[in-house]
DRENPA-3360 file (N, C-alpha, C; in nm, 2 decimals, always signed):
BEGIN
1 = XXXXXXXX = -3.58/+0.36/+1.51/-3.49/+0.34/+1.40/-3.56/+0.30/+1.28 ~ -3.55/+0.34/+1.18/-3.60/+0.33/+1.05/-3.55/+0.20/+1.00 ~ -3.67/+0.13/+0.91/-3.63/+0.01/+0.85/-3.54/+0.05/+0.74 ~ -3.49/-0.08/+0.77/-3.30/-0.10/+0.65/-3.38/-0.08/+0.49 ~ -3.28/-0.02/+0.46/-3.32/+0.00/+0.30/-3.25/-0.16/+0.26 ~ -3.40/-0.20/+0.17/-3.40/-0.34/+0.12/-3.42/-0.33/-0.06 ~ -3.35/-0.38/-0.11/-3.33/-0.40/-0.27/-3.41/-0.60/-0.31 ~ -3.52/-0.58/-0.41/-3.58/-0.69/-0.38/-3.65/-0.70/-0.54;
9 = XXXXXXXX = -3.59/-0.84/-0.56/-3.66/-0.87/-0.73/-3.78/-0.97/-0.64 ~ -3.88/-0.96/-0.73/-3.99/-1.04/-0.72/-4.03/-1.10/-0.84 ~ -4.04/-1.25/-0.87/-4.11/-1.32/-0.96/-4.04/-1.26/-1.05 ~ -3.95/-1.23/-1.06/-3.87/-1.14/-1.18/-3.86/-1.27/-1.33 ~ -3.83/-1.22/-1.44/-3.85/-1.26/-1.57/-3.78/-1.13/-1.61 ~ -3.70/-1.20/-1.71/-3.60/-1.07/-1.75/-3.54/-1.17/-1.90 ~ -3.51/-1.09/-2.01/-3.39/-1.12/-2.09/-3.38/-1.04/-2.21 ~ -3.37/-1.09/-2.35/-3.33/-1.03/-2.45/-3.41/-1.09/-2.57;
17 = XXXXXXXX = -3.42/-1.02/-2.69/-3.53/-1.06/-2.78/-3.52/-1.20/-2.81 ~ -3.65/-1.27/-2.83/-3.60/-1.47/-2.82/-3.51/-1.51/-2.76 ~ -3.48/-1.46/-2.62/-3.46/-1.54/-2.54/-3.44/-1.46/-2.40 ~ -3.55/-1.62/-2.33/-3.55/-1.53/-2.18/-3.42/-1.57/-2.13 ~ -3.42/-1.53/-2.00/-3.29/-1.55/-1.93/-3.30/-1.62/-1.76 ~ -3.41/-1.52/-1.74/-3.43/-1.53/-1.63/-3.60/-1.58/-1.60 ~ -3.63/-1.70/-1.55/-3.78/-1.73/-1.52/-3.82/-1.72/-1.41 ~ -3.80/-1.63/-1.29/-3.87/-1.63/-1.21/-3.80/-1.62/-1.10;
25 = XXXXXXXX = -3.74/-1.53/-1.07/-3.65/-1.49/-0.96/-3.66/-1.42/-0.87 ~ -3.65/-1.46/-0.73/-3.66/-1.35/-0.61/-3.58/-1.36/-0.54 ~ -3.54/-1.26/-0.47/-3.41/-1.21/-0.42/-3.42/-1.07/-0.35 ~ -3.39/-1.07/-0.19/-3.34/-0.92/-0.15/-3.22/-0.90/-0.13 ~ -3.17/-0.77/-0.10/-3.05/-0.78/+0.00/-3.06/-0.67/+0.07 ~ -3.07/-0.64/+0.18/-3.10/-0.55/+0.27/-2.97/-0.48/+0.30 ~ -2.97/-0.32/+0.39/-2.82/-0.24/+0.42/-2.81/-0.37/+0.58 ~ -2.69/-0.38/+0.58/-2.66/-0.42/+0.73/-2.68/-0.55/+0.74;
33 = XXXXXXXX = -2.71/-0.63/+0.68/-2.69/-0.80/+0.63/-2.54/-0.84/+0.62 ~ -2.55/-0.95/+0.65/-2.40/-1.04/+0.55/-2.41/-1.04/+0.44 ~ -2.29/-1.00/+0.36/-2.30/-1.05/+0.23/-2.41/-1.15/+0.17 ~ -2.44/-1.19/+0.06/-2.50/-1.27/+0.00/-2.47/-1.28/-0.10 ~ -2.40/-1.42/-0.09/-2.33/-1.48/-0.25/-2.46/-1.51/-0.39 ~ -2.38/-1.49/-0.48/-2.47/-1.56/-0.60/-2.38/-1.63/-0.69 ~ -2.40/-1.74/-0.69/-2.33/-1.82/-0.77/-2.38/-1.93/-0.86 ~ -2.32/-1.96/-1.00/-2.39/-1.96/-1.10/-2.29/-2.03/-1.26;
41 = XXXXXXXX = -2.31/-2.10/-1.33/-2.21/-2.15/-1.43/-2.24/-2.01/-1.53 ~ -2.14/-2.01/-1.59/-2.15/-1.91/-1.72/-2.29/-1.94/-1.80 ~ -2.34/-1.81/-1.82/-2.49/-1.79/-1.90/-2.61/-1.87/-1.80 ~ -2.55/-1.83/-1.68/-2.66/-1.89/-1.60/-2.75/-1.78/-1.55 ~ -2.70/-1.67/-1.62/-2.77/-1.51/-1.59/-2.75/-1.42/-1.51 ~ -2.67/-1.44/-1.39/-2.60/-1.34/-1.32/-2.56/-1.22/-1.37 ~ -2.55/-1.19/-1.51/-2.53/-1.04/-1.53/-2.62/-0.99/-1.60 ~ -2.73/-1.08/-1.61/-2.83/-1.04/-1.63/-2.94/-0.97/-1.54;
49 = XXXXXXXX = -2.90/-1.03/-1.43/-3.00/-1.03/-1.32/-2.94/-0.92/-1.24 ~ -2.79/-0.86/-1.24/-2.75/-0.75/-1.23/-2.78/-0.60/-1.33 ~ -2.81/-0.63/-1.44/-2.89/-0.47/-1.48/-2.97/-0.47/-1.48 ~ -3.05/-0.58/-1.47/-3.21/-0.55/-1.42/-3.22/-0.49/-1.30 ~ -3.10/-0.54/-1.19/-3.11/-0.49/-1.04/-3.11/-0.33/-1.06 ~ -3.05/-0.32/-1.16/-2.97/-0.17/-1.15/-3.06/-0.08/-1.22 ~ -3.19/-0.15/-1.30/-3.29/-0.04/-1.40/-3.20/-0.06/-1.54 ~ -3.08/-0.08/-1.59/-3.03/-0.06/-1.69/-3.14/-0.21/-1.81;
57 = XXXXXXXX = -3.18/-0.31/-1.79/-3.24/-0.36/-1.81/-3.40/-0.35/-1.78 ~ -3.49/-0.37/-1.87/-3.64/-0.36/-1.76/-3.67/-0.51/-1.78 ~ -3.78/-0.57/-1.67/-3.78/-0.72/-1.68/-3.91/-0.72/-1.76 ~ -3.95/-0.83/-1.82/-4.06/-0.86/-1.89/-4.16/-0.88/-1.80 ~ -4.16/-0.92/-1.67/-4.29/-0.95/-1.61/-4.18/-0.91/-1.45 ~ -4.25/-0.90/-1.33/-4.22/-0.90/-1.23/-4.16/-0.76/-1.17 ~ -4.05/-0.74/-1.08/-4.05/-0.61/-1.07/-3.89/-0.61/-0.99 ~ -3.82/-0.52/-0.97/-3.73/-0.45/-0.89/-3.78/-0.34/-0.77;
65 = XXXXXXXX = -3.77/-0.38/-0.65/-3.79/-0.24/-0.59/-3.69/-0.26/-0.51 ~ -3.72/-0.07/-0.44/-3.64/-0.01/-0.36/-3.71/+0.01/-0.24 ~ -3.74/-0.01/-0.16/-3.77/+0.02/-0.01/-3.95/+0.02/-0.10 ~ -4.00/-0.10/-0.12/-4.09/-0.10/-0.21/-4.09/+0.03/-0.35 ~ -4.03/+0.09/-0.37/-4.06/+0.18/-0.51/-3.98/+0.08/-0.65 ~ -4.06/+0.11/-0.78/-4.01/+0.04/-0.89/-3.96/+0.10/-0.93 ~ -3.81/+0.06/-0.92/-3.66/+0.10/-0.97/-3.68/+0.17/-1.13 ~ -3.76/+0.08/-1.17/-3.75/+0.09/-1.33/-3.86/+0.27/-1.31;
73 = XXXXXXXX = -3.95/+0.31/-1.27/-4.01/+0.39/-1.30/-3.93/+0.51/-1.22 ~ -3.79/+0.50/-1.20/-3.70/+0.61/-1.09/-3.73/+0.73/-1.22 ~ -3.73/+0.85/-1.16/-3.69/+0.98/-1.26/-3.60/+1.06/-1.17 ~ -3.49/+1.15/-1.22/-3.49/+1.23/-1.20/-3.42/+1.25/-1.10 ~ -3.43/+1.32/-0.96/-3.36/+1.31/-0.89/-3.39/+1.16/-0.74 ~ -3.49/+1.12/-0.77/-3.51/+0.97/-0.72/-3.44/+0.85/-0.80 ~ -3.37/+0.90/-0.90/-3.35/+0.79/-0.99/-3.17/+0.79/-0.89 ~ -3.11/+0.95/-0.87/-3.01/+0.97/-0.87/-2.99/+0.92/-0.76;
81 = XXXXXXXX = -3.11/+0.95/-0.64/-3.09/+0.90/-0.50/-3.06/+0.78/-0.49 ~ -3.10/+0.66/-0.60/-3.08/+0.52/-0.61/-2.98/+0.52/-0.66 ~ -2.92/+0.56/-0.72/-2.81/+0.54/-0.77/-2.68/+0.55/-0.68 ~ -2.70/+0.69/-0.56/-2.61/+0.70/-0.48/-2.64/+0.59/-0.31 ~ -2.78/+0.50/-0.33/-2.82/+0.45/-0.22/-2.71/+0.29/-0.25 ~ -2.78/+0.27/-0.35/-2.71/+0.13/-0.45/-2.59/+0.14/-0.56 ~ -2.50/+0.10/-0.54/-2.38/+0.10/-0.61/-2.37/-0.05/-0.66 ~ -2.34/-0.05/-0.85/-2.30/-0.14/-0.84/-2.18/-0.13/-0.93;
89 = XXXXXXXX = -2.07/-0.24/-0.90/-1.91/-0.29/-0.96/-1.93/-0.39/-1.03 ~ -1.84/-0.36/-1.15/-1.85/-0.48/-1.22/-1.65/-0.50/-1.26 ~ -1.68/-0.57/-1.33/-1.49/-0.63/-1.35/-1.43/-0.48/-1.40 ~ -1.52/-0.48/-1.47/-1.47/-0.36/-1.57/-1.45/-0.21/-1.49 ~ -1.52/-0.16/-1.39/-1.52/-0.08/-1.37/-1.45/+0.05/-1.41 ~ -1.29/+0.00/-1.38/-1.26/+0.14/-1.38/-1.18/+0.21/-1.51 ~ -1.23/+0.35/-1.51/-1.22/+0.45/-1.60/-1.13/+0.51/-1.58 ~ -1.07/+0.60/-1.63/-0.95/+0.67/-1.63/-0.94/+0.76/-1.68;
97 = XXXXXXXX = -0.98/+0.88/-1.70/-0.96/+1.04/-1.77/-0.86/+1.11/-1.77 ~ -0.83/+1.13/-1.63/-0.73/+1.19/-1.60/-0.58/+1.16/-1.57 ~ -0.50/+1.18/-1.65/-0.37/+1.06/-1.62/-0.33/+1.11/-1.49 ~ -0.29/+1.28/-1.42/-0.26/+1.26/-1.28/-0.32/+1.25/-1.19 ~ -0.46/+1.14/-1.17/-0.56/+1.15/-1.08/-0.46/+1.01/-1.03 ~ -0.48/+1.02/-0.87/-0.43/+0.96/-0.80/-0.50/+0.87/-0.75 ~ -0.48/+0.73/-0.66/-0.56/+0.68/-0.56/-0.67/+0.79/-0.47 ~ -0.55/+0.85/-0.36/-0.62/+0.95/-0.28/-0.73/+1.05/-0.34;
105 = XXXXXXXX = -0.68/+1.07/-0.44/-0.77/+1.19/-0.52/-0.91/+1.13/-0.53 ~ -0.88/+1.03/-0.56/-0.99/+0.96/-0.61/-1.12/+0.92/-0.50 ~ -1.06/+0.84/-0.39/-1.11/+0.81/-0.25/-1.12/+0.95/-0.20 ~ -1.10/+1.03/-0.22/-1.13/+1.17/-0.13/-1.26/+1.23/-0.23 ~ -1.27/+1.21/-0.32/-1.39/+1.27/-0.40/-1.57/+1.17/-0.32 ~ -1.49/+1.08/-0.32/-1.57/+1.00/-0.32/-1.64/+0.99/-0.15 ~ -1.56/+1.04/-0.09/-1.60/+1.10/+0.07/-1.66/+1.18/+0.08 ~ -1.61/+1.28/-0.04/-1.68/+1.40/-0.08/-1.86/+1.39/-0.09;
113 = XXXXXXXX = -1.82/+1.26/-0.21/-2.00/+1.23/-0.22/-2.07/+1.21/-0.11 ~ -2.02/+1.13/+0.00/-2.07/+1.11/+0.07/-2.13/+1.16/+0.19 ~ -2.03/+1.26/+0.21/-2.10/+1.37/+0.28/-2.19/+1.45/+0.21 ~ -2.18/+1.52/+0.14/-2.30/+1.56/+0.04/-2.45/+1.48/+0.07 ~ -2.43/+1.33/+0.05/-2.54/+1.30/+0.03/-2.62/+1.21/+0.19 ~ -2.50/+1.30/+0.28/-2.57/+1.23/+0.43/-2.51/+1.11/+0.50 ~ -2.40/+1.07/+0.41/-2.34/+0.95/+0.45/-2.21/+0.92/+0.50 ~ -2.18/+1.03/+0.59/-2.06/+0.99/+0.60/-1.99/+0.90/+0.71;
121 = XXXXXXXX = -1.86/+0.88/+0.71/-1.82/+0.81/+0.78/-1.66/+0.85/+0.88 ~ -1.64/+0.76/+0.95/-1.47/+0.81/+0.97/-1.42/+0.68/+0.95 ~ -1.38/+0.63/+0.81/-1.29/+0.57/+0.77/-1.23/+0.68/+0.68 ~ -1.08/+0.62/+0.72/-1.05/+0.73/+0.61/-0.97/+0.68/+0.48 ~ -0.92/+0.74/+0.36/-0.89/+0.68/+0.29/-0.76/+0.55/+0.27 ~ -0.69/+0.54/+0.37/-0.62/+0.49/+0.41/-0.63/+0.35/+0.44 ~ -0.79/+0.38/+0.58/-0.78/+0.22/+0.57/-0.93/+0.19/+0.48 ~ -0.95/+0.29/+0.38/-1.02/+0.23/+0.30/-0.93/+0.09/+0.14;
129 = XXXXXXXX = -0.84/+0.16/+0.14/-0.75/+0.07/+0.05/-0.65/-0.04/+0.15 ~ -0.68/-0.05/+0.30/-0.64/-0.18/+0.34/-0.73/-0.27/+0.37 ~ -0.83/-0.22/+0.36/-0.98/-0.30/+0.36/-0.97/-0.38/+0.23 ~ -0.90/-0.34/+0.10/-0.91/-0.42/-0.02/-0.75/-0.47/-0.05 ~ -0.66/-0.50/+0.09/-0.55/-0.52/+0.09/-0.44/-0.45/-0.01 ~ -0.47/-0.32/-0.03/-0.32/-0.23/-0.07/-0.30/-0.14/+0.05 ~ -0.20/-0.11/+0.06/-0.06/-0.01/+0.16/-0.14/+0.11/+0.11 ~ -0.08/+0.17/+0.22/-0.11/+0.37/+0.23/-0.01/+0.42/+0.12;
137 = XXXXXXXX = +0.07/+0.35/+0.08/+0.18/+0.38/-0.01/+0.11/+0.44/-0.15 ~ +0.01/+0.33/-0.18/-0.08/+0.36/-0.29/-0.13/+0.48/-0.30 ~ -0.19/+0.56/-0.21/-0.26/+0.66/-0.18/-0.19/+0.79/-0.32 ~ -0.04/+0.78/-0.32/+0.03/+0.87/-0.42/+0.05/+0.86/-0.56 ~ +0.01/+0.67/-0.58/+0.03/+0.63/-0.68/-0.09/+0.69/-0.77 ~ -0.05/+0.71/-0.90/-0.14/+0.76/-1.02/-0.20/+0.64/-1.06 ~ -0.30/+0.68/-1.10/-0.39/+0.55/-1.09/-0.33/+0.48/-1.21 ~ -0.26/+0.56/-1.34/-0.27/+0.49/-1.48/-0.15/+0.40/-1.45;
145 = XXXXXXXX = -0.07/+0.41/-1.34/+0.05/+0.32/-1.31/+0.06/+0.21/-1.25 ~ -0.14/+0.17/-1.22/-0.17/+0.05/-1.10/-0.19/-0.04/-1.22 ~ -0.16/-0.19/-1.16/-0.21/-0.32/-1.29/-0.33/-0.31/-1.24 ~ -0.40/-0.42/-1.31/-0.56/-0.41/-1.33/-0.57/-0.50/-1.21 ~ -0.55/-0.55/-1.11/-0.62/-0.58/-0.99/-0.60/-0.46/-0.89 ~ -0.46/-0.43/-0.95/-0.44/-0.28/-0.84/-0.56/-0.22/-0.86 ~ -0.62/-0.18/-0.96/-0.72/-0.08/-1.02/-0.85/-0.16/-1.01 ~ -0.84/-0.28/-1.01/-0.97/-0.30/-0.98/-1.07/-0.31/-0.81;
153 = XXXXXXXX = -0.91/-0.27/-0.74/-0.93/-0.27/-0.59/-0.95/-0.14/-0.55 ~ -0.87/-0.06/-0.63/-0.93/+0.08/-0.57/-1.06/+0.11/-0.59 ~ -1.13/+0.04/-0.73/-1.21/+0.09/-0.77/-1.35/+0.03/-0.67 ~ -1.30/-0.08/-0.63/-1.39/-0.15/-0.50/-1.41/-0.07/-0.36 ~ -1.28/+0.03/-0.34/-1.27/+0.08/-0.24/-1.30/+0.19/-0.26 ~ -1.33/+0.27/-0.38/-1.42/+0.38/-0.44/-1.54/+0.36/-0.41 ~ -1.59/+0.26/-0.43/-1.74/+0.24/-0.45/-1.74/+0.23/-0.29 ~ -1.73/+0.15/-0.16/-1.73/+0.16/-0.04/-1.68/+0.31/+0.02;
161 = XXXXXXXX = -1.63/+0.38/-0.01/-1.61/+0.50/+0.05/-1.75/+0.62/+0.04 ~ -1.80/+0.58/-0.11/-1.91/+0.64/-0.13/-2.06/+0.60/-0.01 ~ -2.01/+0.47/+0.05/-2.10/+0.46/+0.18/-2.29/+0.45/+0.11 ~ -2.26/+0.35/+0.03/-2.39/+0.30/-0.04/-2.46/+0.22/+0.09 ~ -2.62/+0.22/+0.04/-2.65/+0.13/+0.13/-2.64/-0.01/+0.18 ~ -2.59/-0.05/-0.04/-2.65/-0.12/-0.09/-2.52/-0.18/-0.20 ~ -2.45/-0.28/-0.18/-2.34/-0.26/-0.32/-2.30/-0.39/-0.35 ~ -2.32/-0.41/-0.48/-2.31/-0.50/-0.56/-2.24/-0.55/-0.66;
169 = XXXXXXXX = -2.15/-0.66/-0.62/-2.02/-0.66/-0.69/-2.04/-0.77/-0.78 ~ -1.95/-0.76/-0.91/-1.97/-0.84/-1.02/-1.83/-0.90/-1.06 ~ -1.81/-1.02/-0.99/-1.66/-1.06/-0.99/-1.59/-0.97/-0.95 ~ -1.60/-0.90/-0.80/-1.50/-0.82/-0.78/-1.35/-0.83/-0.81 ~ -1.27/-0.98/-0.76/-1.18/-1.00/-0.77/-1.10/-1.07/-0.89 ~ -1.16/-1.08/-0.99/-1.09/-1.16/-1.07/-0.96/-1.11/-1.12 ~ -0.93/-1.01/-1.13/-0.79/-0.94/-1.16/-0.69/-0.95/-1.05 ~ -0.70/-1.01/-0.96/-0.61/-1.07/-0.83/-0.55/-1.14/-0.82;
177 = XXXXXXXX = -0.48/-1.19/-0.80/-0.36/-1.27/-0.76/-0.41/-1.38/-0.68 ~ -0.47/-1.50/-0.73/-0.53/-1.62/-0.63/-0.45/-1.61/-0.47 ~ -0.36/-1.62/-0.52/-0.30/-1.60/-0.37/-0.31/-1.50/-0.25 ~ -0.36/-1.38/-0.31/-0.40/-1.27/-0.26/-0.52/-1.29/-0.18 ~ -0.66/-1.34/-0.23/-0.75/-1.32/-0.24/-0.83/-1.35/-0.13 ~ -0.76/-1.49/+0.00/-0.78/-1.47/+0.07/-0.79/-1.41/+0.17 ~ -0.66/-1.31/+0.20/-0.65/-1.23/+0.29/-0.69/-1.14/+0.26 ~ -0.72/-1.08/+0.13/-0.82/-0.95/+0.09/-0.94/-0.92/+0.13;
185 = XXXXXXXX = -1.02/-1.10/+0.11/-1.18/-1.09/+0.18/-1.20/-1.08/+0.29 ~ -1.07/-1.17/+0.31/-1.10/-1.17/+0.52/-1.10/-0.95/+0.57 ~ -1.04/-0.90/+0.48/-1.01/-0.77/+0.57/-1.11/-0.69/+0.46 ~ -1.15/-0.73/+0.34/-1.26/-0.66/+0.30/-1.45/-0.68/+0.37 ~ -1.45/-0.79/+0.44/-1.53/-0.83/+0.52/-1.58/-0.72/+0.63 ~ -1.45/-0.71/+0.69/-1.49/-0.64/+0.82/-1.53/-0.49/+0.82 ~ -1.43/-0.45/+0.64/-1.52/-0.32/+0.62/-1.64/-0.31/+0.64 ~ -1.71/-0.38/+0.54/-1.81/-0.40/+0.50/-1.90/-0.42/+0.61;
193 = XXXXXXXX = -1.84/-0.51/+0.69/-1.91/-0.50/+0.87/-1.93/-0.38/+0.91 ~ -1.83/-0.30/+0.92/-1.77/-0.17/+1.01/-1.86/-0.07/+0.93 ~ -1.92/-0.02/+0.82/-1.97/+0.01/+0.76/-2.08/+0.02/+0.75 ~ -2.18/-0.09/+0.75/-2.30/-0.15/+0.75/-2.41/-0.17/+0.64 ~ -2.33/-0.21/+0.50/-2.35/-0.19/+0.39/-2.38/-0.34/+0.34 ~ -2.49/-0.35/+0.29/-2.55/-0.44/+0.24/-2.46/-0.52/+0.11 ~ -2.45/-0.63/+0.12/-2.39/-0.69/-0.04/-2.41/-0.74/-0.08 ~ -2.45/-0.81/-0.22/-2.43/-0.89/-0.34/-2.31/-0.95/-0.35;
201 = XXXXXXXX = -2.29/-1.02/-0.35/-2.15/-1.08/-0.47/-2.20/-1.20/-0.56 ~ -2.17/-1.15/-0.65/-2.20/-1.24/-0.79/-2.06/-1.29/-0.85 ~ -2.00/-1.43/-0.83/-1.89/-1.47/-0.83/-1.86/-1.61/-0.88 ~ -1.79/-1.66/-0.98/-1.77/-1.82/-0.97/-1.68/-1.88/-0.89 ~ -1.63/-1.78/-0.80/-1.53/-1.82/-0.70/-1.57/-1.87/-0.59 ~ -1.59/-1.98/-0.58/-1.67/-2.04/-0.47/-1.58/-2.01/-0.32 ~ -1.44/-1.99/-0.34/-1.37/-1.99/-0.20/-1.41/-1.86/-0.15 ~ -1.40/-1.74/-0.24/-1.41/-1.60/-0.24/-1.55/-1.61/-0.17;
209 = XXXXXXXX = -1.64/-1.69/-0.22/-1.82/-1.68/-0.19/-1.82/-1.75/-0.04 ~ -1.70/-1.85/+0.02/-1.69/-1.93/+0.14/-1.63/-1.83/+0.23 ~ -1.56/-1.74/+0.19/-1.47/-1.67/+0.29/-1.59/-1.53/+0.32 ~ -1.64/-1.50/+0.26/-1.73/-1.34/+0.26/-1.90/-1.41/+0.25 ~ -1.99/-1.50/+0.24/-2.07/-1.47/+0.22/-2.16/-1.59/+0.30 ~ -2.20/-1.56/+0.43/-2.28/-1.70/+0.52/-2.38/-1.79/+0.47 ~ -2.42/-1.71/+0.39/-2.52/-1.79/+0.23/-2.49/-1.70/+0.12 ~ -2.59/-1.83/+0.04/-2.56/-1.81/-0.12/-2.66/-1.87/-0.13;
217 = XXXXXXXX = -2.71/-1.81/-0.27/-2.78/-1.85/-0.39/-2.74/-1.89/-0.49 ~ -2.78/-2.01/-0.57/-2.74/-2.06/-0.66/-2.81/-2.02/-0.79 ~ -2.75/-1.94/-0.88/-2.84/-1.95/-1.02/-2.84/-2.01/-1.10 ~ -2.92/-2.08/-1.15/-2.90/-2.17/-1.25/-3.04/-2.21/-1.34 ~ -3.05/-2.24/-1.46/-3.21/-2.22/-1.56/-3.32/-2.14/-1.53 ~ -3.26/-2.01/-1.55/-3.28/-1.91/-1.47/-3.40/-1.85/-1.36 ~ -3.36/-1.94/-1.26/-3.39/-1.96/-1.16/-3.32/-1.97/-1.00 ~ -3.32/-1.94/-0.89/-3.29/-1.98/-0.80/-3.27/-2.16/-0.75;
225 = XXXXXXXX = -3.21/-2.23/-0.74/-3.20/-2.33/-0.73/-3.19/-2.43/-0.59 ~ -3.10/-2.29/-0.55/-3.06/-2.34/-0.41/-3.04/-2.25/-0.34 ~ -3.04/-2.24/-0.22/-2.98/-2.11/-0.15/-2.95/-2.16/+0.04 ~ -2.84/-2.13/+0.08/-2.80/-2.16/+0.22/-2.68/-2.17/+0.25 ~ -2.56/-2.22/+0.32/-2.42/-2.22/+0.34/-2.35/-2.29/+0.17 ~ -2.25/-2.22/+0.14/-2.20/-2.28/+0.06/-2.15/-2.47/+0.12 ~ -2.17/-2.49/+0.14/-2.20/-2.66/+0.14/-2.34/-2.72/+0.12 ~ -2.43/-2.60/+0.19/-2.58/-2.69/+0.17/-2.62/-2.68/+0.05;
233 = XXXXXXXX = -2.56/-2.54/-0.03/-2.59/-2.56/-0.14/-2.54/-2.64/-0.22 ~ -2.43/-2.65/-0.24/-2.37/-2.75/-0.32/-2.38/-2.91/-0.32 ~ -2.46/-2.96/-0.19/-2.54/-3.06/-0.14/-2.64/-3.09/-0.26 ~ -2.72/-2.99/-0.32/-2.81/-3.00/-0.41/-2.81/-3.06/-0.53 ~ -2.70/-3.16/-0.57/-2.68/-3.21/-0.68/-2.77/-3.31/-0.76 ~ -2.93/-3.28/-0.73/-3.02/-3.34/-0.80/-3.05/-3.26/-0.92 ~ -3.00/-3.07/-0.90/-3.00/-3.01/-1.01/-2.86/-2.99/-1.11 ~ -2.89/-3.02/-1.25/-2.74/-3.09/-1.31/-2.67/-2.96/-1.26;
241 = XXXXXXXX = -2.70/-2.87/-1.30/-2.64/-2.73/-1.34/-2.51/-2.75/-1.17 ~ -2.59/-2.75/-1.05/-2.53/-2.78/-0.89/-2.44/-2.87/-0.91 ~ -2.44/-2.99/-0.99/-2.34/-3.15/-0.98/-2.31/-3.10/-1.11 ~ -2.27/-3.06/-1.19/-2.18/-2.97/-1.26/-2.09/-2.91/-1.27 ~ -2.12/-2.84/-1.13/-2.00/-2.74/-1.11/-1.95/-2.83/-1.02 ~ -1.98/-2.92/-0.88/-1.90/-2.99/-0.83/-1.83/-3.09/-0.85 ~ -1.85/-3.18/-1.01/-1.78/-3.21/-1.06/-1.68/-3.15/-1.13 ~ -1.66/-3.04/-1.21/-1.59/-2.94/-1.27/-1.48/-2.92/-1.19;
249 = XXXXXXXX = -1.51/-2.88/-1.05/-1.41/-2.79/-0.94/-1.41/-2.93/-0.83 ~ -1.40/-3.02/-0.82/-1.39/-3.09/-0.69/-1.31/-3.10/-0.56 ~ -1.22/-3.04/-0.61/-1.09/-2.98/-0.50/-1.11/-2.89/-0.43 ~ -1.17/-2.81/-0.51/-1.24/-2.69/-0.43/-1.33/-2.73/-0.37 ~ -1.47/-2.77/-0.43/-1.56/-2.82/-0.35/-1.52/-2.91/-0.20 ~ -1.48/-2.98/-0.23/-1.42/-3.07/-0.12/-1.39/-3.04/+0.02 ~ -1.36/-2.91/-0.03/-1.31/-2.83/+0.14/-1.39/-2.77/+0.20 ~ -1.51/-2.77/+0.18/-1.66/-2.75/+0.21/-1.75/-2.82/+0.29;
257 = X = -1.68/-2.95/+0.29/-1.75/-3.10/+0.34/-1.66/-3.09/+0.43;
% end
């Protein structure tokens, strides 16, 4: 069996003119792992450290690879292969062109890719959008008629149908319904299990990061800070940025202990 395709910053240093962002960061996430949370206070770099992941960024010192190759030097049709190996979501994701493109339409293209490019699967579109907790019902719905969590779930369930190795979400859920969100992860989980796709989640949702992710990294002065069960991390309160957020959220925190 062939080694798991692994995505891995090293000693990474990344940011923007007069000012770094990131000093020194390492990180993999392998296909076929558990999730792996990243969590982090606002401007702690997390979306920084995502387009560096992705090549859209280059880092100042250090590197991104792909099954050892440097993401940043991808061309051409190796650049595309990464692109269809590694998927990444962000809040924003989804686009809209076509006003009668549908759910289905949309998840069926995206199977489409996937065969094309060697990956397919038998999930089918169906229970790819129960995996992100919407009904088969949706399947007919036009997409320009979904609210924005509706749309931000398909577009979650778009990127999983494409059967990446590799996929990396950027506040997947914030357009949800807090109340939703637990029973969404619990059944977006087992996709993700059943599948065997590697993940990121980059999140301030610590419950979302407790329900889907058996560790976590903490980001913070742009650095790694902590990393292990969301409790051991949050144990770390000798770094302010860690006793920060546990003071900020304590209720939440609380249910960790």
């Amino acid at each position: 069996m062939p080694p798991a395709t692994m995505l891995t910053a090293a000693s990474l240093h990344a940011g923007y003119p007069g000012e770094e962002v990131l000093t020194g960061v390492d990180l993999s996430i392998s296909a076929g792992d558990a999730p792996l949370g990243l969590l982090g206070p606002s401007g702690a770099g997390k979306t920084t450290l995502i387009q560096v992941l992705s090549g859209e960024l280059r880092p100042s010192s250090g590197q991104v690879t792909l099954d050892g190759r440097s993401v940043h030097k991808l061309r051409g049709k190796d650049r595309k292969s990464f692109r269809a190996a590694v998927r990444f979501v962000s809040q924003y994701a989804m686009t809209i062109s076509d006003p009668r493109e549908t759910a289905d339409s949309r998840l069926q293209l995206a199977a489409k890719e996937a065969r094309k490019g060697g990956r397919t699967h038998a999930v089918s579109p169906a229970e790819m959008l129960s995996g992100v907790g919407l009904g088969e019902h949706f399947l007919t719905r036009r997409m320009m008629t979904l609210s924005g969590g509706e749309k931000q779930r398909v577009a979650l369930a778009t990127a999983l149908a494409t059967r990446p190795e590799i996929l990396v979400l950027d506040e997947p859920l914030t357009a949800v319904d807090p109340g939703m969100r637990g029973e969404i992860s619990t059944a977006l989980r087992g996709l993700i299990e059943q599948l065997g796709i590697g993940v990121l989640i980059a999140s301030h949702d610590t419950e979302l990061l407790q329900r889907m992710c058996p560790q976590v990294a903490f980001l913070g002065g742009g650095r790694i800070l902590a990393r292990g069960t969301l409790p051991e991390v949050l144990a770390h309160t000798e770094h302010d940025e860690i006793r920060d957020l546990a003071e900020s959220a304590p209720q939440a925190v609380q249910r960790f202990f």
